[in-house]
Biopython code that builds the backbone (N, CA, C, O; Angstrom):
import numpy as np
from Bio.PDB.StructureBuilder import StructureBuilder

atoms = [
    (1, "UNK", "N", (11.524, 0.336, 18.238)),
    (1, "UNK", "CA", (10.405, 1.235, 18.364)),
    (1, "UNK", "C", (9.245, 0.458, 18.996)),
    (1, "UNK", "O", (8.784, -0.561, 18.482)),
    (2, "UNK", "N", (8.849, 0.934, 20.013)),
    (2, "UNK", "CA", (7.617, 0.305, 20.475)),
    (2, "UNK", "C", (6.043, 0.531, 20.174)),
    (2, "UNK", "O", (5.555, 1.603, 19.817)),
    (3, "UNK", "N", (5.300, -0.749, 20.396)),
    (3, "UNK", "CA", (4.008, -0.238, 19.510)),
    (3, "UNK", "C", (3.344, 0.697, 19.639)),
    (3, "UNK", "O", (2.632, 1.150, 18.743)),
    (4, "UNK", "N", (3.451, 1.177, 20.802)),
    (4, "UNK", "CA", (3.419, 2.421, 21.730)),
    (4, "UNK", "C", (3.106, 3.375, 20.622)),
    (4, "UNK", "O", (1.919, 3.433, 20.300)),
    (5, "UNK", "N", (3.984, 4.158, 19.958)),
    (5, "UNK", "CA", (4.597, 4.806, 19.006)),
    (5, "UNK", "C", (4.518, 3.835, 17.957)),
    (5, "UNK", "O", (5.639, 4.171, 17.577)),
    (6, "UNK", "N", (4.270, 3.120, 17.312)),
    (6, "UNK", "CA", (4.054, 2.624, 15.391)),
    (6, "UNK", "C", (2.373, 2.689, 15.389)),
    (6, "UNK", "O", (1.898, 2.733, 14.255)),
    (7, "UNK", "N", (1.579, 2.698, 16.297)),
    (7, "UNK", "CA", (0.578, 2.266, 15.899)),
    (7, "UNK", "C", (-0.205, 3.590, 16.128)),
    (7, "UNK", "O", (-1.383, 3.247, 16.019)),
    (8, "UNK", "N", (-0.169, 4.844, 16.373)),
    (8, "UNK", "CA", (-0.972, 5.787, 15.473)),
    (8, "UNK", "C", (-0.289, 5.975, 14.342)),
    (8, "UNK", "O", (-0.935, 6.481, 13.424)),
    (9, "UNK", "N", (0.831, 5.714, 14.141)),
    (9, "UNK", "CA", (1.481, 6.020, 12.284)),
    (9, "UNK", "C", (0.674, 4.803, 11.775)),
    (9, "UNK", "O", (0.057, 4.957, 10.721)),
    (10, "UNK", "N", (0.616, 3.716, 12.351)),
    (10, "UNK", "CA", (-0.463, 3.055, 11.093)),
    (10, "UNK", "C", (-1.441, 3.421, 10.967)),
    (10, "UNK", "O", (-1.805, 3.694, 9.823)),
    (11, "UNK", "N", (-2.327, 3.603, 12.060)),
    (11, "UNK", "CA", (-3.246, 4.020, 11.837)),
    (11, "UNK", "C", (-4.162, 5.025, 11.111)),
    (11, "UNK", "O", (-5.333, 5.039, 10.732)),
    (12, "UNK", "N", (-2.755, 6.137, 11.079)),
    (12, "UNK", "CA", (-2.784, 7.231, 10.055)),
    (12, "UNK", "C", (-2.101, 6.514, 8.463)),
    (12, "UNK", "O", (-2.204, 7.096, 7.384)),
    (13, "UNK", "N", (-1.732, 5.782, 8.565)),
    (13, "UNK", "CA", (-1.158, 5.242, 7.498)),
    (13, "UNK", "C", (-2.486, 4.518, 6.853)),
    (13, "UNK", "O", (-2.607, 4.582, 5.630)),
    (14, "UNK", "N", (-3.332, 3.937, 7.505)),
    (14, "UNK", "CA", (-4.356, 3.488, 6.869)),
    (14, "UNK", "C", (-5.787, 4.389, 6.686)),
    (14, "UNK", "O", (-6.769, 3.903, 6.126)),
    (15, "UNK", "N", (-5.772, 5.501, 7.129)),
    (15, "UNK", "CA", (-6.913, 6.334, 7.640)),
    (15, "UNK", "C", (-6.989, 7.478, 6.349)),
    (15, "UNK", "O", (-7.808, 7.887, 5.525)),
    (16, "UNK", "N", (-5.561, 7.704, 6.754)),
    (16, "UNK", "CA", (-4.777, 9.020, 5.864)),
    (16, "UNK", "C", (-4.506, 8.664, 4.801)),
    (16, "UNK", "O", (-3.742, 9.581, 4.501)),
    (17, "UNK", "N", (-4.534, 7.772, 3.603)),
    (17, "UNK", "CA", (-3.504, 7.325, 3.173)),
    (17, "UNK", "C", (-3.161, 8.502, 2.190)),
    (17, "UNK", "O", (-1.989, 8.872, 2.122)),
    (18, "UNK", "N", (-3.926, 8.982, 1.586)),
    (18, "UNK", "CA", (-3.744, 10.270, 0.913)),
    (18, "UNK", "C", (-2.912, 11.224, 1.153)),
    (18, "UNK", "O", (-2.279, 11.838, 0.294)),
    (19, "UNK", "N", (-2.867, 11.411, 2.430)),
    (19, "UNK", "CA", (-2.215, 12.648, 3.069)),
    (19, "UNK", "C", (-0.642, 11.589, 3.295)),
    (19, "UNK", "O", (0.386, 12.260, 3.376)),
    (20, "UNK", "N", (-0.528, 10.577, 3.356)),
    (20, "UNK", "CA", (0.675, 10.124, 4.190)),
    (20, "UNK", "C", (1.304, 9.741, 2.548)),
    (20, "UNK", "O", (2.440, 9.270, 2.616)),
    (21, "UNK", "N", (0.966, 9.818, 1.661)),
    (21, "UNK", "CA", (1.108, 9.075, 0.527)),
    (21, "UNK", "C", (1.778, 10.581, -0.202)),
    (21, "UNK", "O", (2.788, 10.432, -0.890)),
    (22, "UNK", "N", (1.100, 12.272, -0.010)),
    (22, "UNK", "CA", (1.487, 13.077, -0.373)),
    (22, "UNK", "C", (2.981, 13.529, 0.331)),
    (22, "UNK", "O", (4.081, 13.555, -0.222)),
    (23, "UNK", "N", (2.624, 13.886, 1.781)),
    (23, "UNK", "CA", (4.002, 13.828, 2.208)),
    (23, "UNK", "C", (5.031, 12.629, 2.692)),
    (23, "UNK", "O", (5.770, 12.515, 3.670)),
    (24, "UNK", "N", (4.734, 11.779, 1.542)),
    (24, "UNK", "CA", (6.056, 10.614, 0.886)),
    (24, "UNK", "C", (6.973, 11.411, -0.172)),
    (24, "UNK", "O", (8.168, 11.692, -0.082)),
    (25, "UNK", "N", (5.905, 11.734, -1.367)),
    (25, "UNK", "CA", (6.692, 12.525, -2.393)),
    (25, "UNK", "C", (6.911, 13.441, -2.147)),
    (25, "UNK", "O", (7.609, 14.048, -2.958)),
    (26, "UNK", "N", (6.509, 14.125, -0.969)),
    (26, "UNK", "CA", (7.099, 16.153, -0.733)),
    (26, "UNK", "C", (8.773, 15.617, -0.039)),
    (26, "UNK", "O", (9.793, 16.240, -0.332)),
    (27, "UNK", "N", (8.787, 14.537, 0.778)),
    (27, "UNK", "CA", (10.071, 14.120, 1.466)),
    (27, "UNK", "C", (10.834, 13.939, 0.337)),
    (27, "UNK", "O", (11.854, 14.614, 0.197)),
    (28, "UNK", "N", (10.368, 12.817, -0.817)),
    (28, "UNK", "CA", (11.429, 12.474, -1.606)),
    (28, "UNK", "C", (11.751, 13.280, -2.600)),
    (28, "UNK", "O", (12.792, 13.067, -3.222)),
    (29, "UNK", "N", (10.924, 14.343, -2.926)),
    (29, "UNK", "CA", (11.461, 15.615, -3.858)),
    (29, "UNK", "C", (12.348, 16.415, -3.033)),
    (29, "UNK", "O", (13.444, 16.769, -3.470)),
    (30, "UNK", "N", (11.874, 16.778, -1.657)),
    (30, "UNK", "CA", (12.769, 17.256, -1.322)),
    (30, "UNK", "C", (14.510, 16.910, -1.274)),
    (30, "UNK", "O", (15.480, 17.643, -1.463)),
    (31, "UNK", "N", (14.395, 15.477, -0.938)),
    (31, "UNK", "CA", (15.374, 15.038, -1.044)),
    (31, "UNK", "C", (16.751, 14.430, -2.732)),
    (31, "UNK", "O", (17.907, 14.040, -2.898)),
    (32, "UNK", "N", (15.591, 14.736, -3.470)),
    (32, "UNK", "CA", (16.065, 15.066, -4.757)),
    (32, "UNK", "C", (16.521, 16.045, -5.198)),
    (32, "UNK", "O", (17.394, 15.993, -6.065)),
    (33, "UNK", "N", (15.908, 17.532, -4.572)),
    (33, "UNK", "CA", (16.580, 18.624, -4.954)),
    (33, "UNK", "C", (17.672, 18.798, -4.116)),
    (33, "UNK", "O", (18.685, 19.344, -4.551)),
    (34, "UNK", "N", (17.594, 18.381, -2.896)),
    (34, "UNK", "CA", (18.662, 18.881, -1.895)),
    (34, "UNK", "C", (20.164, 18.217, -3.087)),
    (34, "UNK", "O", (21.217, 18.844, -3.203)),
    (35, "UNK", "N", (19.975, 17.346, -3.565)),
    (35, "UNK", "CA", (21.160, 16.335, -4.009)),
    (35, "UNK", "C", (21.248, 17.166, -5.269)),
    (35, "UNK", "O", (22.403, 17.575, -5.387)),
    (36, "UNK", "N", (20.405, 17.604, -6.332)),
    (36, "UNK", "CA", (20.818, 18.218, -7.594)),
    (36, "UNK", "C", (21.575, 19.557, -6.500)),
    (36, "UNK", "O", (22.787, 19.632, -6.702)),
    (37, "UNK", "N", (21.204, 20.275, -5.736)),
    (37, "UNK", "CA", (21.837, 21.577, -5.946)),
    (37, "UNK", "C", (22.901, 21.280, -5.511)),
    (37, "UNK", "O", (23.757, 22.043, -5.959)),
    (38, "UNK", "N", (23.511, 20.148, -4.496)),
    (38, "UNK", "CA", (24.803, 19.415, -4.199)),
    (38, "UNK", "C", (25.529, 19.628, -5.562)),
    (38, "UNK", "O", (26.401, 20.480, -5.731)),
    (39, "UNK", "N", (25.108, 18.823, -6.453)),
    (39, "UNK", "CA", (25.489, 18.514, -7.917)),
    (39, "UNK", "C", (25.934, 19.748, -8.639)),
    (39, "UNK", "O", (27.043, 20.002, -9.110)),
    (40, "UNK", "N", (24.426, 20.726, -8.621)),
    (40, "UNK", "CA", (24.633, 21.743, -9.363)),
    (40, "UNK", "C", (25.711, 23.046, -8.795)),
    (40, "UNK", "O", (26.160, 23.994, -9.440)),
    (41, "UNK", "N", (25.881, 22.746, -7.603)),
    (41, "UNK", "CA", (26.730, 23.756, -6.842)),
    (41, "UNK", "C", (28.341, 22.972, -6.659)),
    (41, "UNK", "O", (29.019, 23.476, -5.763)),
    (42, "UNK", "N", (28.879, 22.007, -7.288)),
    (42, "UNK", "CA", (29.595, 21.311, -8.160)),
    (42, "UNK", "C", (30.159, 21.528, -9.082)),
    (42, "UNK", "O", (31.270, 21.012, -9.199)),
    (43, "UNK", "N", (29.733, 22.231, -9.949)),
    (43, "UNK", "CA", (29.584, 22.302, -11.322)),
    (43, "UNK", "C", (28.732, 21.838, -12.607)),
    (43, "UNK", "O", (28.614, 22.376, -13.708)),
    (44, "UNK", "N", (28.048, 20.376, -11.965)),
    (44, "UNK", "CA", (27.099, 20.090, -13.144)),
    (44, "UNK", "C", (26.628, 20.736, -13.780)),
    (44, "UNK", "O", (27.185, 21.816, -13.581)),
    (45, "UNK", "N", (25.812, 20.875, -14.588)),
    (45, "UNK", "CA", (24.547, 21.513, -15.747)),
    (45, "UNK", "C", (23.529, 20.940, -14.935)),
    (45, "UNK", "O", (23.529, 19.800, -14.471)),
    (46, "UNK", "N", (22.512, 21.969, -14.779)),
    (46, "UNK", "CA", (21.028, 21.177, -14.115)),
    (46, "UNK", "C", (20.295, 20.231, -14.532)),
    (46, "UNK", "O", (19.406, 19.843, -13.775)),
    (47, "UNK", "N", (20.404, 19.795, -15.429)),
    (47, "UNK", "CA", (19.553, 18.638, -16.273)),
    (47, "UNK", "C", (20.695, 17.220, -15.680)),
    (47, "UNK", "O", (20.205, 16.132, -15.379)),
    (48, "UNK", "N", (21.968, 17.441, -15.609)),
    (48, "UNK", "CA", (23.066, 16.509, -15.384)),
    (48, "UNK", "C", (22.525, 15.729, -13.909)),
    (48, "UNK", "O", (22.098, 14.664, -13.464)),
    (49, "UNK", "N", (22.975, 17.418, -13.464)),
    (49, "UNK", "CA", (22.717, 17.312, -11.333)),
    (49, "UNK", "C", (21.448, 16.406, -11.105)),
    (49, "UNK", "O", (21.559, 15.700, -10.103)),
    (50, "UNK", "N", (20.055, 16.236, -11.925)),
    (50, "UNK", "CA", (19.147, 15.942, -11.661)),
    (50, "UNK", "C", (19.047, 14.587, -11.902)),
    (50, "UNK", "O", (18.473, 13.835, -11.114)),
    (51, "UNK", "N", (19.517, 14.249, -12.838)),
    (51, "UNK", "CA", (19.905, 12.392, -13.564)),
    (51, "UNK", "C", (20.646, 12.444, -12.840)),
    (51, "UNK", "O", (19.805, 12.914, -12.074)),
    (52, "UNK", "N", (21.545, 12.419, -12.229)),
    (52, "UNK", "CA", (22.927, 12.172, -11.274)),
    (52, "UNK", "C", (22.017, 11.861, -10.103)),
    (52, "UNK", "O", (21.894, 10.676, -9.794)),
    (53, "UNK", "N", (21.203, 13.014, -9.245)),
    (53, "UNK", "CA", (20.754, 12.991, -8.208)),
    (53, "UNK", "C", (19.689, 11.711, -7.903)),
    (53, "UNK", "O", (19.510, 11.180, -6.807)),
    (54, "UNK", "N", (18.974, 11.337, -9.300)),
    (54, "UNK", "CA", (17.602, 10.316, -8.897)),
    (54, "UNK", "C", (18.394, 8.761, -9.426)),
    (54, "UNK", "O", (17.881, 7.642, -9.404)),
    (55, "UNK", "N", (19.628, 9.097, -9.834)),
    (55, "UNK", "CA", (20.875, 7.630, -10.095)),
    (55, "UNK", "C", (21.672, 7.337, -8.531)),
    (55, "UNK", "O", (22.000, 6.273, -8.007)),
    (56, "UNK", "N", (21.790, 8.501, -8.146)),
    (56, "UNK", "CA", (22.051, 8.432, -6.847)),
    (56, "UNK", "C", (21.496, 7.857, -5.483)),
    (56, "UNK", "O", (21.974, 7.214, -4.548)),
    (57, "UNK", "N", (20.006, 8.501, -5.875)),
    (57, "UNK", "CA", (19.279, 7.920, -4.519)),
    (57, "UNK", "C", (18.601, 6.636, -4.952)),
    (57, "UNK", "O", (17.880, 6.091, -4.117)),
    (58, "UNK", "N", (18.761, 5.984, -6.353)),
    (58, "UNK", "CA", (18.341, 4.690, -6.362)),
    (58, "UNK", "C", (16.949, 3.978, -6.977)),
    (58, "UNK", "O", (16.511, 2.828, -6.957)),
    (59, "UNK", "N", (16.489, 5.222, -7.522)),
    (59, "UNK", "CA", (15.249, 5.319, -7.883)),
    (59, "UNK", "C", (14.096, 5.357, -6.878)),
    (59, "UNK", "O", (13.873, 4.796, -5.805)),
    (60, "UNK", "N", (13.328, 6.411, -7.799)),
    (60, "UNK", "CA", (12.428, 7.066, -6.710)),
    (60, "UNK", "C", (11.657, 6.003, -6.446)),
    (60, "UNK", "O", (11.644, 5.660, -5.263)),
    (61, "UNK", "N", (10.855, 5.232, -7.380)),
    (61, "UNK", "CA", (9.776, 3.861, -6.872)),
    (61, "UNK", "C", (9.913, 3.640, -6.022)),
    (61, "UNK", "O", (9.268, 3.914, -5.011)),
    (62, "UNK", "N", (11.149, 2.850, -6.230)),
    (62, "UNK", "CA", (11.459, 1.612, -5.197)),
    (62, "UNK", "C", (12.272, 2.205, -4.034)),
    (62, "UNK", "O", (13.099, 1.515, -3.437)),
    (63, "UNK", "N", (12.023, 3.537, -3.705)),
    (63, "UNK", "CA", (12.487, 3.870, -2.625)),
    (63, "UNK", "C", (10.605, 4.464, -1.690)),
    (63, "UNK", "O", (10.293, 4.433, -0.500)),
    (64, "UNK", "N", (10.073, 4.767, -2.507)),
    (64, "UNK", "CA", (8.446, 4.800, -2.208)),
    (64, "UNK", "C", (8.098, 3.411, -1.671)),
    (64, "UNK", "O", (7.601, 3.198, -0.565)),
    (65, "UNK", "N", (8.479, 2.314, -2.764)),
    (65, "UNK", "CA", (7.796, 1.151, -2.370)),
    (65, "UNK", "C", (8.499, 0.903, -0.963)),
    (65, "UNK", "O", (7.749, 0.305, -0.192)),
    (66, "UNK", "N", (9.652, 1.186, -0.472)),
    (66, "UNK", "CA", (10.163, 0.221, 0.592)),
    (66, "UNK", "C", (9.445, 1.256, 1.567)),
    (66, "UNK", "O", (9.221, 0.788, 2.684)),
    (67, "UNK", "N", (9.183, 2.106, 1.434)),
    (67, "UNK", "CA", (8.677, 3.555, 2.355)),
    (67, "UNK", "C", (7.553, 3.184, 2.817)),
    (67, "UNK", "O", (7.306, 3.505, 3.979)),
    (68, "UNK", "N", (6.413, 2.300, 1.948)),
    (68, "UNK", "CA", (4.890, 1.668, 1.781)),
    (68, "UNK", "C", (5.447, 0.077, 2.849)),
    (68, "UNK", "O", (4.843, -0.185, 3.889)),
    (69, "UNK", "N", (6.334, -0.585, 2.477)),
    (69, "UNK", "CA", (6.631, -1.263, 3.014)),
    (69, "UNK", "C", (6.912, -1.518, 4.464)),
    (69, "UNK", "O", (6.554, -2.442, 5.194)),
    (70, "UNK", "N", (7.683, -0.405, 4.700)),
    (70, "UNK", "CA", (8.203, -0.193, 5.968)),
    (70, "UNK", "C", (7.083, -0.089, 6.788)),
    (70, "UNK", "O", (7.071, -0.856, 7.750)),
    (71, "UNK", "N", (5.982, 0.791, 6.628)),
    (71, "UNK", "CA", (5.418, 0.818, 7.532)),
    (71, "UNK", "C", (4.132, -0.206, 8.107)),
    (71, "UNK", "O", (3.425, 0.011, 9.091)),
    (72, "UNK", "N", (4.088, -1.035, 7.447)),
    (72, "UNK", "CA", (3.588, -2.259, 7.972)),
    (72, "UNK", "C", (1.948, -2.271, 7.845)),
    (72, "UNK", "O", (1.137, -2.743, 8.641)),
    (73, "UNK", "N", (1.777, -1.775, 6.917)),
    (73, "UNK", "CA", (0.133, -1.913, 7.101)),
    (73, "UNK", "C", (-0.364, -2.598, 5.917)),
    (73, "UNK", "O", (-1.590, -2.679, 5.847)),
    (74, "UNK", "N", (0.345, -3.129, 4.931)),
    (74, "UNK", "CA", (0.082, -3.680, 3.324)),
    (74, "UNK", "C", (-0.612, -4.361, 3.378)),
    (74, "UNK", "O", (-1.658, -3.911, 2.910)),
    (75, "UNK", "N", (-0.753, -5.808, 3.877)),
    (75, "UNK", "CA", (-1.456, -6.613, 4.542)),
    (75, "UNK", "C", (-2.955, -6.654, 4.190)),
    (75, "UNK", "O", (-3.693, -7.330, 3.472)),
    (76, "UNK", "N", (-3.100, -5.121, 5.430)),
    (76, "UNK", "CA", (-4.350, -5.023, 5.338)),
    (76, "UNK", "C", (-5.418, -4.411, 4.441)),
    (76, "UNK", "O", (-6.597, -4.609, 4.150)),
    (77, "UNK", "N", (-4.264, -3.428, 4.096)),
    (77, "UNK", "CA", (-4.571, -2.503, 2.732)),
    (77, "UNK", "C", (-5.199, -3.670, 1.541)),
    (77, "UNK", "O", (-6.207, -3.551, 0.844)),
    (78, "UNK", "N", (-4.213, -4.813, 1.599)),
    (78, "UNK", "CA", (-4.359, -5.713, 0.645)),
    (78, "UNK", "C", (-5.709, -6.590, 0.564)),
    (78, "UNK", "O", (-6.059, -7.167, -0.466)),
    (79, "UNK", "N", (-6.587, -6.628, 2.053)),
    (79, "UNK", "CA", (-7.223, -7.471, 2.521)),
    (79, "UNK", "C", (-8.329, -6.866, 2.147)),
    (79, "UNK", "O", (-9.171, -7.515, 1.527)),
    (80, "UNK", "N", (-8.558, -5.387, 2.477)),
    (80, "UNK", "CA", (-9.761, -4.681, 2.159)),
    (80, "UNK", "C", (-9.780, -4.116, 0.555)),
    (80, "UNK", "O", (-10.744, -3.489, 0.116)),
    (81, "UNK", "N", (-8.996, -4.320, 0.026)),
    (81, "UNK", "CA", (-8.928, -4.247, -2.124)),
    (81, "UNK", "C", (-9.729, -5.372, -1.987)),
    (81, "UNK", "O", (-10.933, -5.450, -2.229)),
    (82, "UNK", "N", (-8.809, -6.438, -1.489)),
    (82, "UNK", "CA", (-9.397, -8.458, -1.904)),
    (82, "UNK", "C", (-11.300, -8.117, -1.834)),
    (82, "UNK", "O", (-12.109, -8.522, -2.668)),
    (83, "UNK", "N", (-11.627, -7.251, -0.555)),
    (83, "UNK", "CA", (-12.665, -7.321, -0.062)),
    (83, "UNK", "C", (-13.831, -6.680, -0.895)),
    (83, "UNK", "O", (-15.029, -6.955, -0.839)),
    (84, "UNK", "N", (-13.204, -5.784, -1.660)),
    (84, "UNK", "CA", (-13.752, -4.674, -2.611)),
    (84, "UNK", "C", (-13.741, -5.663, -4.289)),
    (84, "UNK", "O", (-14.442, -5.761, -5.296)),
    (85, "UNK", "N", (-13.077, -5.958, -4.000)),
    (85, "UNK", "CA", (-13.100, -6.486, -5.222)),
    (85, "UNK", "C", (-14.531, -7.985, -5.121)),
    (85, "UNK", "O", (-15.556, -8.206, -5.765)),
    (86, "UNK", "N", (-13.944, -8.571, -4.149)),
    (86, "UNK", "CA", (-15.480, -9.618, -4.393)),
    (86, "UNK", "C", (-16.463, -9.401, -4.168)),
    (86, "UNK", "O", (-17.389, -9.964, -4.752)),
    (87, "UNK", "N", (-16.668, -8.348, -3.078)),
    (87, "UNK", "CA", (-17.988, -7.824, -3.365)),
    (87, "UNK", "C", (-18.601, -7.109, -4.663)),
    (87, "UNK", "O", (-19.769, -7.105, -5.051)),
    (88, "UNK", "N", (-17.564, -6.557, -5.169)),
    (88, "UNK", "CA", (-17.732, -6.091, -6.809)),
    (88, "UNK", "C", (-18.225, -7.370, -7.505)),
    (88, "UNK", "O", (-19.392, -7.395, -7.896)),
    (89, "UNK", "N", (-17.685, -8.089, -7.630)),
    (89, "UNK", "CA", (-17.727, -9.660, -8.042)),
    (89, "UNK", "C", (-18.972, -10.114, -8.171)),
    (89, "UNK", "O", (-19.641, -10.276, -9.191)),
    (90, "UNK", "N", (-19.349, -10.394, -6.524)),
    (90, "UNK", "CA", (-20.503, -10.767, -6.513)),
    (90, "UNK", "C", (-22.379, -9.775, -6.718)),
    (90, "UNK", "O", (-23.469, -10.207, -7.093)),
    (91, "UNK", "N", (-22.019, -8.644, -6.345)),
    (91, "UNK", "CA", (-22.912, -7.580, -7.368)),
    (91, "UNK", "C", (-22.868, -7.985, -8.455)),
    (91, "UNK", "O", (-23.967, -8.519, -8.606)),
    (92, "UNK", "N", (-22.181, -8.123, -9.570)),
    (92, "UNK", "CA", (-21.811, -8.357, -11.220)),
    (92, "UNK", "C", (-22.659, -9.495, -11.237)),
    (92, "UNK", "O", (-23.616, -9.296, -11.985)),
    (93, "UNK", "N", (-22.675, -10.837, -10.589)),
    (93, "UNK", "CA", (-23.291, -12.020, -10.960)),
    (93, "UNK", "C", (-23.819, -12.363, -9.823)),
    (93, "UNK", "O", (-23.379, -13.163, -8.998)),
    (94, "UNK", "N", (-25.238, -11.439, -9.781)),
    (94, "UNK", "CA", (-26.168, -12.094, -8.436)),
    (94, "UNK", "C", (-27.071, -13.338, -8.424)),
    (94, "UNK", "O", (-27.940, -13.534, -7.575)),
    (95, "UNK", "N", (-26.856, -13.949, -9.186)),
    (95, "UNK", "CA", (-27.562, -15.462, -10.137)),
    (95, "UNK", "C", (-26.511, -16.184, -9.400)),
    (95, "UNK", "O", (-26.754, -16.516, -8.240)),
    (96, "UNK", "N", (-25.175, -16.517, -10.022)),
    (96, "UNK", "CA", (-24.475, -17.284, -9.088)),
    (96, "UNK", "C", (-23.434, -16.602, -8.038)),
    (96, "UNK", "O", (-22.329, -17.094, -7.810)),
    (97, "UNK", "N", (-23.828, -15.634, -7.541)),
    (97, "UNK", "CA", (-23.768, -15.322, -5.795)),
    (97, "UNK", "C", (-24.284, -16.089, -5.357)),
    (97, "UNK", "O", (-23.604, -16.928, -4.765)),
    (98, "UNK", "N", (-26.110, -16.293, -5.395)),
    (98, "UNK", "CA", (-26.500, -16.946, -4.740)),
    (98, "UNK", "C", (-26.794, -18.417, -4.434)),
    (98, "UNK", "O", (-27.272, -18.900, -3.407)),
    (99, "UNK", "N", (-26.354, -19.082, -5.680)),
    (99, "UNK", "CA", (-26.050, -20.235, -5.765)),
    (99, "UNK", "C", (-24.906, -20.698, -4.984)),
    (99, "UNK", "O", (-25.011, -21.714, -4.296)),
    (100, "UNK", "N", (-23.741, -19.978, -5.043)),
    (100, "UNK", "CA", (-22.691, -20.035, -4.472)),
    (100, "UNK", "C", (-22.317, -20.078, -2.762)),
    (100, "UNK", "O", (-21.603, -20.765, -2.031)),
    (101, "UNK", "N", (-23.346, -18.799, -2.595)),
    (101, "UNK", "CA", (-23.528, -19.072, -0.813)),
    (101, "UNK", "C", (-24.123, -19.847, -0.472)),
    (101, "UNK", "O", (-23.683, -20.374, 0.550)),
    (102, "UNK", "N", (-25.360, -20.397, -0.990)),
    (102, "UNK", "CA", (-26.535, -21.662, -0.749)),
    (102, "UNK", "C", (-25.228, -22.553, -0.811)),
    (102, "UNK", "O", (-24.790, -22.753, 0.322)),
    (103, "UNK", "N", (-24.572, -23.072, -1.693)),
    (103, "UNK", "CA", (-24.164, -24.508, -1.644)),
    (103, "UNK", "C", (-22.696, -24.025, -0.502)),
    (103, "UNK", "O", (-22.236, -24.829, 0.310)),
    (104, "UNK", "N", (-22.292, -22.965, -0.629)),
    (104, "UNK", "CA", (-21.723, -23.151, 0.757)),
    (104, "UNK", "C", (-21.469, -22.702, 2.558)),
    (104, "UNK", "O", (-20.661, -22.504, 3.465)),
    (105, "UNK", "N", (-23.283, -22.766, 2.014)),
    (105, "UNK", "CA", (-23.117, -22.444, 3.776)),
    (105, "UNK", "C", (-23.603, -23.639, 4.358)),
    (105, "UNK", "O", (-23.776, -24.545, 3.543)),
    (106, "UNK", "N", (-23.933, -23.958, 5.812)),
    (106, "UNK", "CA", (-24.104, -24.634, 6.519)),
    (106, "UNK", "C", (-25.027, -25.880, 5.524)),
    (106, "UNK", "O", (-25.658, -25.706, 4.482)),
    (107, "UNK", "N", (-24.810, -27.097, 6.293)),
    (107, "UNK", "CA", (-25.831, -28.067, 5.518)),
    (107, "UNK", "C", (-26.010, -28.567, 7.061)),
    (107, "UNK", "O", (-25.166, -28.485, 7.953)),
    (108, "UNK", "N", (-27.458, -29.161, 7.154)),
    (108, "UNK", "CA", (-28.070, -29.517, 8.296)),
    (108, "UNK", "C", (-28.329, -30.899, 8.039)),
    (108, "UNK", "O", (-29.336, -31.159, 7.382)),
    (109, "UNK", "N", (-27.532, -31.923, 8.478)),
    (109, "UNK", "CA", (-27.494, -33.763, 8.236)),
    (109, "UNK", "C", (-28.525, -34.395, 8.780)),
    (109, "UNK", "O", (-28.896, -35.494, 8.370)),
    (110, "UNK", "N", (-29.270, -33.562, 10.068)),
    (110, "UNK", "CA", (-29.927, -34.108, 10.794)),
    (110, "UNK", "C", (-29.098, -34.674, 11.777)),
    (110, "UNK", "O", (-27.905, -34.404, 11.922)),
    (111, "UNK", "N", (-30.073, -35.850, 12.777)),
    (111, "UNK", "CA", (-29.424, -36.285, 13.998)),
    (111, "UNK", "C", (-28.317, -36.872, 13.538)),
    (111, "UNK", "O", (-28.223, -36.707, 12.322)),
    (112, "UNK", "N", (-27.430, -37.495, 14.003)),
    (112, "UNK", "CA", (-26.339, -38.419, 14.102)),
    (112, "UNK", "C", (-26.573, -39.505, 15.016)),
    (112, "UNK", "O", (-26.829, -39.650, 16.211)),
    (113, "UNK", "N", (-26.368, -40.285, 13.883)),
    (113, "UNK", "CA", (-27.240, -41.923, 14.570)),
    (113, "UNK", "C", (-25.856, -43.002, 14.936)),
    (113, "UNK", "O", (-25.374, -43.643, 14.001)),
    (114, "UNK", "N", (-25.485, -43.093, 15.832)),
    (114, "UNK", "CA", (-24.262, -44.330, 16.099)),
    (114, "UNK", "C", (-24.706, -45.535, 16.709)),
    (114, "UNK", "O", (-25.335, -45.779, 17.738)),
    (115, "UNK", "N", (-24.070, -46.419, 15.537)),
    (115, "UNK", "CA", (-24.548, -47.485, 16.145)),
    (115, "UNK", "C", (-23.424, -48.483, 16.809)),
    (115, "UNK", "O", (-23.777, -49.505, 17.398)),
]
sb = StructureBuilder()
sb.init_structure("model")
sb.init_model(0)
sb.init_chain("A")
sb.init_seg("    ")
for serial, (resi, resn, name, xyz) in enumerate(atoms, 1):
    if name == "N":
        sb.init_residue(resn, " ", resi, " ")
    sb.init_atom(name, np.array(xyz, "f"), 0.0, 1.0, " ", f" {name:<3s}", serial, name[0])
structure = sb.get_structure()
């Protein structure tokens, strides 16, 4: 697949995530019932067809998670939480925020003398 084509799905993948996150579970229900009525048009009992069907496809999670996975944007998703979170951080303790950036930003040595 070329980036051509992956990179408005990320982009909607990161934009949307709500919407791309809803029709994840409308796909994988769908694809749960399609398999119980397999089951139930079988013979199972519907309660059977339905444990059969989500033993079948492997569990729903970790078929979400590889779904989150696949599409390649975690990364960043991950980068802007990290980002949310220390800025949370540093709001909470603006005493040593600012201690913290003072001692690590730039230090000015003066000239550099070689002898």
């Amino acid at each position: 697949m070329s980036w051509f084509y992956k990179l408005p799905l990320r982009l909607r993948s990161l934009f949307r995530h709500a919407h791309v996150e809803q029709d994840l579970r409308q796909e994988i229900d769908f694809h749960v019932q399609a398999q119980t009525d397999e089951y139930i048009a079988n013979g199972m009992k519907p309660d059977e067809a339905l444990y059969a069907a989500l033993r079948s496809l492997g569990g729903v999670a970790q078929i979400e998670e590889q779904c989150r996975e696949a599409r390649g944007v975690g990364f960043i998703e991950d980068f802007v939480q990290d980002l949310r979170f220390g800025f949370r951080m540093l709001r909470r303790s603006p005493g040593f925020s600012l201690i913290a950036i003072l001692e690590l930003g730039p230090v000015d040595e003066g000239p550099v003398v070689q002898s």
